[in-house]
C-alpha positions as CSV (number, residue, x, y, z in Angstrom):
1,X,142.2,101.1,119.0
2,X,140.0,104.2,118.0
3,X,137.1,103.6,116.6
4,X,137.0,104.1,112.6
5,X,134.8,106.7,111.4
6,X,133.3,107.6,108.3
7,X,131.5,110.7,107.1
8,X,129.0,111.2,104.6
9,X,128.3,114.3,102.6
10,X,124.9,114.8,100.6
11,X,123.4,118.3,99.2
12,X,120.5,117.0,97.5
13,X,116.8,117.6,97.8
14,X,114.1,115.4,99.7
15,X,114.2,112.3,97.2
16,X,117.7,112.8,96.3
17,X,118.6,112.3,99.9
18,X,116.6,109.0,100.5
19,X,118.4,107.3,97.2
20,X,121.5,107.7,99.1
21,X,120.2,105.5,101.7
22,X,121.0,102.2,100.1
23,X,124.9,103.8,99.9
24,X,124.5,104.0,103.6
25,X,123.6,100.4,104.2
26,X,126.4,98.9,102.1
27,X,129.0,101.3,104.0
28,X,127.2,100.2,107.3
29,X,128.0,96.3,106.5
30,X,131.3,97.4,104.9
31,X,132.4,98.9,108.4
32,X,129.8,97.6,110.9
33,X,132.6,98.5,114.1
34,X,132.5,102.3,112.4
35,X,131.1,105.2,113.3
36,X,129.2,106.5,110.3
37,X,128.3,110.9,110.6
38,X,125.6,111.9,107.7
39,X,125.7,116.1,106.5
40,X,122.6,116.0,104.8
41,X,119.4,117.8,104.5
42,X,117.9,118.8,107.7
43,X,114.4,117.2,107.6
44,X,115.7,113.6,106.8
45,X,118.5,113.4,109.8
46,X,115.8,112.4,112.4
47,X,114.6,109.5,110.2
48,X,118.3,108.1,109.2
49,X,119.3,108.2,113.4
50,X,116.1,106.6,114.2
51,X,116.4,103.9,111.3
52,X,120.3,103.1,112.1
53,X,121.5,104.5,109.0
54,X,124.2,106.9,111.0
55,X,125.4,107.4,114.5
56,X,125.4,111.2,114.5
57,X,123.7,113.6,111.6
58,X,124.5,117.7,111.0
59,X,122.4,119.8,108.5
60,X,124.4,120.3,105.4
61,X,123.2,123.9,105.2
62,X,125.1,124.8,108.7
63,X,128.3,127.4,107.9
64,X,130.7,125.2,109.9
65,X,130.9,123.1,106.5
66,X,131.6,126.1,104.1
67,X,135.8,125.8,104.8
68,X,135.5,122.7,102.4
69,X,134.8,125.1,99.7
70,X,137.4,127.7,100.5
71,X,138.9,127.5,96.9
72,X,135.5,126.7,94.9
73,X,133.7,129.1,93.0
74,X,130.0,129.4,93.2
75,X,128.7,126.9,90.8
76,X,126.3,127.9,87.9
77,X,122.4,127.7,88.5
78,X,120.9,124.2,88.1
79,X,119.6,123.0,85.3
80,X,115.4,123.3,84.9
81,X,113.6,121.1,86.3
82,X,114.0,120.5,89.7
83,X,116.3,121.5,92.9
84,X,119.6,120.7,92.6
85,X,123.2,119.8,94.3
86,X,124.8,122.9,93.7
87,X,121.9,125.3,94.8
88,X,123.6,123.8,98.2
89,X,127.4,123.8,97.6
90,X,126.8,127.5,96.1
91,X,125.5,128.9,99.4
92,X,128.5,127.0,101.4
93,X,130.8,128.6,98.6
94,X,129.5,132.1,99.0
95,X,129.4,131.8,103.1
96,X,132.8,131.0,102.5
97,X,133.9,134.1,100.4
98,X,132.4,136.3,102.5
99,X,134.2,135.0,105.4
100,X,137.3,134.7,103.6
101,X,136.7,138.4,103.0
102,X,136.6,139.4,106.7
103,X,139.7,137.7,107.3
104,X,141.5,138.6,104.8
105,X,143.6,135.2,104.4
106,X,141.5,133.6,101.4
107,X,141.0,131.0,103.7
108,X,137.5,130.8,106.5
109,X,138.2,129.3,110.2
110,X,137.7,125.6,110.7
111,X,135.1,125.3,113.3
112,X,135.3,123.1,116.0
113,X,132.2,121.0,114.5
114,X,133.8,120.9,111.4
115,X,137.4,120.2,113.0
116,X,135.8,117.3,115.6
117,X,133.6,115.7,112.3
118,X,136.4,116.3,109.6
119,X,139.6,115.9,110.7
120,X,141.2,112.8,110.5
121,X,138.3,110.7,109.5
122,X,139.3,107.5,107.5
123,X,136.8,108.0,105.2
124,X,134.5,111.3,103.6
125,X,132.0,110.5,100.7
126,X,130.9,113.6,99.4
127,X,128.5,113.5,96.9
128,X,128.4,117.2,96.0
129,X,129.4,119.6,93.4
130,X,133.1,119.7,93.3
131,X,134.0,120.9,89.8
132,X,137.8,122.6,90.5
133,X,138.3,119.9,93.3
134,X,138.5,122.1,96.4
135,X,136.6,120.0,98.7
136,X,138.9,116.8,97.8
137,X,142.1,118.8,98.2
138,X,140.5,120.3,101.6
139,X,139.5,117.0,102.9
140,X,143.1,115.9,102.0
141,X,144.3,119.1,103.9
142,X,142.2,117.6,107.0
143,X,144.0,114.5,107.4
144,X,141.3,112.2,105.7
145,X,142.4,109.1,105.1
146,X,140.3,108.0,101.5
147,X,138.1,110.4,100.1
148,X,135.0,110.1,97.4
149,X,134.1,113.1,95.8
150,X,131.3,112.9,93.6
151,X,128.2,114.9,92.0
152,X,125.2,113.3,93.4
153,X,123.2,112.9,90.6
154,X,124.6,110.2,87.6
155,X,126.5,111.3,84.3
156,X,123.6,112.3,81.8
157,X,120.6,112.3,84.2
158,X,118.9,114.7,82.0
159,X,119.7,113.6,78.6
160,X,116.9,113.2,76.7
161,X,118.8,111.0,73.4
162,X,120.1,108.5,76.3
163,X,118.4,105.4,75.6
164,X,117.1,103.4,78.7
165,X,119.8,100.8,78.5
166,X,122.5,103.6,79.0
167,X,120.7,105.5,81.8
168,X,121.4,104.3,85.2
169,X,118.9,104.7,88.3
170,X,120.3,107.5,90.6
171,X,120.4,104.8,93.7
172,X,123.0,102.4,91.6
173,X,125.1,105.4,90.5
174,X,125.6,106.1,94.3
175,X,126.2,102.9,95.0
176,X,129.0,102.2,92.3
177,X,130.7,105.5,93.1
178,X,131.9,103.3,96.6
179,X,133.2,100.8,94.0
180,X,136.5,101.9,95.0
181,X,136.4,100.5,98.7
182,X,137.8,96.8,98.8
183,X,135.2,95.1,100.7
184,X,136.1,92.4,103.1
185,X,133.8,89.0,102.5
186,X,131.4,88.7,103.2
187,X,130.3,92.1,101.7
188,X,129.7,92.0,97.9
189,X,130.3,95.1,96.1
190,X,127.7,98.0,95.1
191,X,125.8,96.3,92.3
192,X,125.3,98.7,90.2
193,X,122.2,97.0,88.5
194,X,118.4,98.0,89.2
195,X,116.9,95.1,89.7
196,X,119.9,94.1,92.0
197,X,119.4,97.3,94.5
198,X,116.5,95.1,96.4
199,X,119.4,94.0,98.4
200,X,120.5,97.6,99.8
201,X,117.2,99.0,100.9
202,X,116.9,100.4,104.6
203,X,115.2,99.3,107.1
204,X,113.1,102.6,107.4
205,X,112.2,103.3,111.8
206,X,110.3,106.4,112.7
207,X,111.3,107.9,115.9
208,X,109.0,107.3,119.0
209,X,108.1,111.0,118.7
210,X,107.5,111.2,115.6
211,X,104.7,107.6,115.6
212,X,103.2,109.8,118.5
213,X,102.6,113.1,116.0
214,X,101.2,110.6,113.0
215,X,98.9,109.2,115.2
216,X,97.5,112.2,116.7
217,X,97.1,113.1,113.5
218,X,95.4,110.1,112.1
219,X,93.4,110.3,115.2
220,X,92.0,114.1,114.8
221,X,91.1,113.1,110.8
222,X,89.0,110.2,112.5
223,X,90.8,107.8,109.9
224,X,90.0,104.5,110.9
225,X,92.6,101.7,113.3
226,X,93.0,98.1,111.7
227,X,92.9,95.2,114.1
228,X,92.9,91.8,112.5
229,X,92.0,92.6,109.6
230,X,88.9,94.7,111.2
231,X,88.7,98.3,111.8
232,X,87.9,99.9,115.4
233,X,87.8,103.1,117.4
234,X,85.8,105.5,115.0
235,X,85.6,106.6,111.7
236,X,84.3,104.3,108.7
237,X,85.7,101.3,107.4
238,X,88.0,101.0,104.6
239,X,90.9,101.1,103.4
240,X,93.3,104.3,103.5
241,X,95.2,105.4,100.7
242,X,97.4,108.3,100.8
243,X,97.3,110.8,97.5
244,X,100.0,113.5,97.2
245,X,99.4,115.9,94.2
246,X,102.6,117.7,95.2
247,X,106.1,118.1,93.5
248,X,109.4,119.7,92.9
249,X,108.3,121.4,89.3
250,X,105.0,121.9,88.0
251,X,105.4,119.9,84.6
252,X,106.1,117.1,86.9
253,X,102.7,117.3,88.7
254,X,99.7,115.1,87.3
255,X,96.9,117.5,87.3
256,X,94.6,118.5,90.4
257,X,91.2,117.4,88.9
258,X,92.7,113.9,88.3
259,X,93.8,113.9,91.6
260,X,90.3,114.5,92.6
261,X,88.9,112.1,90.1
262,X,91.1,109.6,91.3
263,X,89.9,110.6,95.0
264,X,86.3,110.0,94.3
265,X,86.8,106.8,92.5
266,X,88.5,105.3,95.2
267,X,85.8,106.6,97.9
268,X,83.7,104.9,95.5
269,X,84.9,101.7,96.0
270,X,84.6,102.1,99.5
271,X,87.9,103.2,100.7
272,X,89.5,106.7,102.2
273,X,91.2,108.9,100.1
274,X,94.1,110.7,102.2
275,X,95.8,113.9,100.5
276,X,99.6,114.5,101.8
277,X,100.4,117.9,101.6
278,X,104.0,119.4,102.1
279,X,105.5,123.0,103.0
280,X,105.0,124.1,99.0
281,X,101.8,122.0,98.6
282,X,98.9,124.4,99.8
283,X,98.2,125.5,96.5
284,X,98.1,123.1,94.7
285,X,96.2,120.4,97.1
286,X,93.6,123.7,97.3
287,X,93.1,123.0,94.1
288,X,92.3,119.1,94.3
289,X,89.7,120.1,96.7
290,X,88.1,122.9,94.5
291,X,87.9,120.1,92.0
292,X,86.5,117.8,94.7
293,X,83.9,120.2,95.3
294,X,82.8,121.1,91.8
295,X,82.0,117.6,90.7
296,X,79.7,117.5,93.5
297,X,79.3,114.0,93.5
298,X,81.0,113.3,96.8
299,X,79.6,115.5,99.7
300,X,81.7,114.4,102.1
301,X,85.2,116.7,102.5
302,X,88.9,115.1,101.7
303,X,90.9,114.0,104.7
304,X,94.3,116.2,104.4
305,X,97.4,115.4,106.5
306,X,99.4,118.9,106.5
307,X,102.2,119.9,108.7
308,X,104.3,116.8,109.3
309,X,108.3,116.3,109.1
310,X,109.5,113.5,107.2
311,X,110.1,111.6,110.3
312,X,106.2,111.9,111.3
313,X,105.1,111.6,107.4
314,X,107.2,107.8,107.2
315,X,105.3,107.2,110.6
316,X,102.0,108.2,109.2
317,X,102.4,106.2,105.6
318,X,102.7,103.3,107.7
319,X,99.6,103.3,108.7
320,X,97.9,103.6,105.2
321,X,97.0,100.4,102.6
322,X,98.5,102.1,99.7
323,X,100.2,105.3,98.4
324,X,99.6,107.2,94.9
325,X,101.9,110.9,93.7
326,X,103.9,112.3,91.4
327,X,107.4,112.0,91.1
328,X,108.5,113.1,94.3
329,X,110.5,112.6,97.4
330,X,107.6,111.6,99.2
331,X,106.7,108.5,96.5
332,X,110.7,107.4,97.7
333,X,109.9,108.0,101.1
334,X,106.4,106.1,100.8
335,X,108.7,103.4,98.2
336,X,111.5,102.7,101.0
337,X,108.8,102.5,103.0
338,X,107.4,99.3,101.4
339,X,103.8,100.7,101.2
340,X,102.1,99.6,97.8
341,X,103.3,103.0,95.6
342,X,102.0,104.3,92.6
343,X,104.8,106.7,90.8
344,X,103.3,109.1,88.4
345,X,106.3,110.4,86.0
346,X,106.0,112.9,82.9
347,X,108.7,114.9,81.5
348,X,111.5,113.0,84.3
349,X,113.0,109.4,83.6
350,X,111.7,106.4,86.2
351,X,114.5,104.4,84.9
352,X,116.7,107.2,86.7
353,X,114.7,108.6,89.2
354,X,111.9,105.6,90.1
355,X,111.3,104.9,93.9
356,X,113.4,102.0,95.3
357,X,111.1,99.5,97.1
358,X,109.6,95.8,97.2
359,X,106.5,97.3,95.6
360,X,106.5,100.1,93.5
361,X,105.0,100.4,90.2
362,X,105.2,103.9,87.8
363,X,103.4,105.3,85.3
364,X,104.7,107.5,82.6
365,X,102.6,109.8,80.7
366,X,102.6,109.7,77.1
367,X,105.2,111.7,75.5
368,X,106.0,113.3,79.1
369,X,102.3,115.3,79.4
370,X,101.1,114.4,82.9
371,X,97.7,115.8,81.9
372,X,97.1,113.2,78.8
373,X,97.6,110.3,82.0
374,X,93.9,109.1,82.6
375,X,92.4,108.9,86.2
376,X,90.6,105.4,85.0
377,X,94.2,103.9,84.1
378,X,95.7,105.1,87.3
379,X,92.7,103.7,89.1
380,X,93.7,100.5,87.3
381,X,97.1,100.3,88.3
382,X,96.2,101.2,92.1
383,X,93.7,98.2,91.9
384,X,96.2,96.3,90.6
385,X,98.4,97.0,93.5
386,X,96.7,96.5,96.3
387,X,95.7,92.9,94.9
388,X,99.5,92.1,94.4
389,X,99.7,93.1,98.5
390,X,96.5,91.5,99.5
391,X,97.7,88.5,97.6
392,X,101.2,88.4,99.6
């Protein structure tokens, strides 16, 4: 008997992606004997293969996936406020026209990736924008035998006049959409409750490879090893916690001088303050460390870790005490984790988008401002946290 297989489609960003991960641990108990194929963003494949999630993984931004939208116009530009699904299925659209141009049949070529992944598969969740339903009718037209077709963010995300009880987080909506799918006991179905998503998080594994590159890191910023309950091998005692000033949209970014107020209070209690930054976060984590400098208390300079994948980033958050950013796919990557994580949100919605993990805590700025958030209340709730862990 062949074995079953089951694709999943995702076009979201960095923190989009990882809220899709609890989908991928129902389906994985749902159909342990299947084999599971994630199309997603690029940076996260290496960590979902290395974690179990999925058996095989292709980039969702290769061409071979642009015959699914062979009959879907380019969708209009997102929203503001941060990257979105169909910034993705419009590039797969357009790669599409513009083949369907050369050949002159309205339709592109199915490529052999896309025939060996596609065809015939018993089931496609595609969490993309699909707003005339080509990519259901295609998948259909492939031989699938049950397809979801979904946007990947919930109805009325960004509605400001929602009220909380109405606004479901982003990691249940994904969930319920697989509501469809009888499950065989002893499988419950996708709750589609917050406080009941606990039950769905990953198991999150860096690769080999990728524990090797965090600790070269770690070792070249002379950040200190733990050894029951000591610290060896250079650098100074204390506790590391990781700070990322970085995010999607600047109105979502707490300010770089609380950053580096927040950096010298912790250094002032005796632990490390570690600042994450991303491809897009040179500028502003420049910043953090002008405003390091200019208070001039602290003469010592601020550890940064720069240049890491997500794979070697999960690896390197391991080793920290505690983790403190904006709203952020790193704060869901440091959340799934299950490092002690401090969400900072503003103008975006943590009852929506708040990292999923056994402990996270957020913060919302009055009336959305990020820059009326005090670095003394942050402080508090950090302190907070790592009693909560060192009470565990």
């Amino acid at each position: 008997m062949p074995t079953p297989r089951i694709v999943v489609i995702h076009t979201g960003a960095l923190g989009d992606t990882l809220l899709t991960f609890p989908a991928l641990v129902w389906l994985r108990r749902w159909a342990p004997d299947a084999r599971l194929t994630l199309i997603a963003r690029r940076d996260t494949l290496p960590l979902a293969l290395a974690s179990g999630l999925a058996d095989a993984a292709w980039p969702y931004d290769l061409p071979d996936w642009s015959a699914l939208f062979a009959d879907h116009p380019a969708p209009d530009a997102a929203e503001a406020g941060g990257e979105s699904e169909a910034d993705t299925a419009s590039g797969a659209a357009n790669a599409a026209s513009e083949t369907s141009a050369r050949r002159g049949d309205g339709r592109p070529p199915l490529t052999p990736l896309a025939q060996a992944t596609l065809s015939g598969a018993d089931l496609v969740v595609a969490w993309l924008a699909d707003r005339d339903g080509a990519v259901a009718r295609n998948l259909r037209a492939l031989g699938v035998g049950r397809c979801i077709v979904a946007p990947g963010r919930p109805p009325g995300w960004n509605d400001a006049r929602a009220n909380d009880a109405k606004r479901q987080h982003a990691a249940a909506y994904l969930l319920g959409c697989l509501a469809p799918l009888s499950p065989p006991p002893p499988v419950a179905m996708p709750a589609p409750a917050r406080d009941q998503l606990n039950a769905w998080l990953p198991r999150l594994r860096p690769s080999v490879e990728d524990q090797r590159g965090a600790l070269a890191v770690w070792r070249t910023l002379s950040l200190p090893f733990a050894y029951d309950g000591g610290v060896v091998g250079g650098g100074v005692a204390g506790r590391v916690i990781a700070l990322h000033p970085g995010s999607g949209g600047a109105t979502k970014r707490w300010p770089p001088a609380s950053f580096a107020a927040l950096a010298r209070a912790i250094a002032q209690a005796g632990d490390i303050p570690l600042l994450i930054e991303g491809p897009q976060d040179a500028e502003v984590v420049a910043e953090v460390m002008a405003a390091w400098r200019r208070d001039g208390a602290e003469r010592t300079p601020l550890a940064v870790a720069r240049g890491l994948g997500v794979g070697a980033l999960a690896a390197l958050l391991l080793r920290c005490t505690a983790y403190v950013g904006n709203d952020s796919g790193v704060a869901h990557l440091a959340g799934l984790l299950g490092l002690p994580t401090i969400a900072l949100f503003g103008p975006t919605d943590p009852a929506v988008w708040g990292p999923l993990g056994p402990a996270v805590w957020t913060l919302r700025a009055p009336d959305g401002d990020l820059a009326r958030l005090p670095p003394a209340q942050v402080m508090a709730g950090l302190a907070q946290a790592l009693a909560s862990s060192s009470a565990e």
